[in-house]
C-alpha positions, 0 to 999 in steps of 0.5 A, spaced: 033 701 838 028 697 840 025 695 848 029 689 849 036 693 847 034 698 852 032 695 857 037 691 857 042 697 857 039 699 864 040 691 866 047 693 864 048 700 868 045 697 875 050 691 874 056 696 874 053 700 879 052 694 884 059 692 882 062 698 885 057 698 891 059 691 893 066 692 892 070 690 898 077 693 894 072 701 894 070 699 900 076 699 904 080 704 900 073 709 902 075 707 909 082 708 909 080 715 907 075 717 911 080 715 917 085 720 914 078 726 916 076 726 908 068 725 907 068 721 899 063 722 895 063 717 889 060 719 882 062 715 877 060 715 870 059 710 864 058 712 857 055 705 854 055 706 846 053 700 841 054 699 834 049 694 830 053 688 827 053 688 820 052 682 817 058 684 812 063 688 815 063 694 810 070 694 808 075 699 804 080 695 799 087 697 801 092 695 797 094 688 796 102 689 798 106 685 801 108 691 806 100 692 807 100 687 813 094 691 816 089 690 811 083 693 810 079 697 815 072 697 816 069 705 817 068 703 825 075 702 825 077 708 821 072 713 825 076 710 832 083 710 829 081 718 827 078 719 835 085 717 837 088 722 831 092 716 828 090 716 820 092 710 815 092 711 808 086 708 807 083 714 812 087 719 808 084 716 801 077 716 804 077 723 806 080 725 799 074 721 795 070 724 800 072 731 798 075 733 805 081 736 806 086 732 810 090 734 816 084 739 817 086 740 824 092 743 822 094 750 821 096 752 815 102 755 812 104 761 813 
């Protein structure tokens, strides 16, 4: 990651947290909670993640069916789909080819 992408990640995180200083919204909610007798601390974290553009989306085929309307995924996709434990038949087949074992975090048979 070069200097400008960096530097620019912390214009963003100083954006985010002046927002929230200035806010009025917070503001007047910190106030209504100070007025019930509780000091508020606020911390607030924010996690910033970047993927560099490809200049061709890497894609993996899918059948081309009438019924497969999602059409193809991009890794990004299937590894985000995974995050949220949804799987598609293209993630099954690319743990497959990958020499994975699908439904790992299931227990097995007994």
């Amino acid at each position: 990651m070069n200097q400008q992408v960096k530097d620019l990640i912390q214009k963003l995180g100083e954006a985010i947290h002046e927002s929230v200083s200035e806010s009025d919204q917070i503001s007047g909610v910190v106030r209504e909670i100070r007025e019930q007798g509780f000091d508020v601390l606020l911390m607030l974290e924010a996690t910033i993640g970047l993927n560099e553009v490809e200049d061709e989306p890497e894609t993996i085929d899918a059948d081309s069916d009438a019924e497969d309307a999602a059409g193809p995924f991009t890794r990004n996709d299937l590894t985000f789909l995974k995050s949220l434990r949804i799987s598609t038949e293209e993630s099954e087949k690319t743990t497959i080819e990958g020499g994975d074992l699908p439904n790992q975090d299931s227990p097995p048979d007994a």
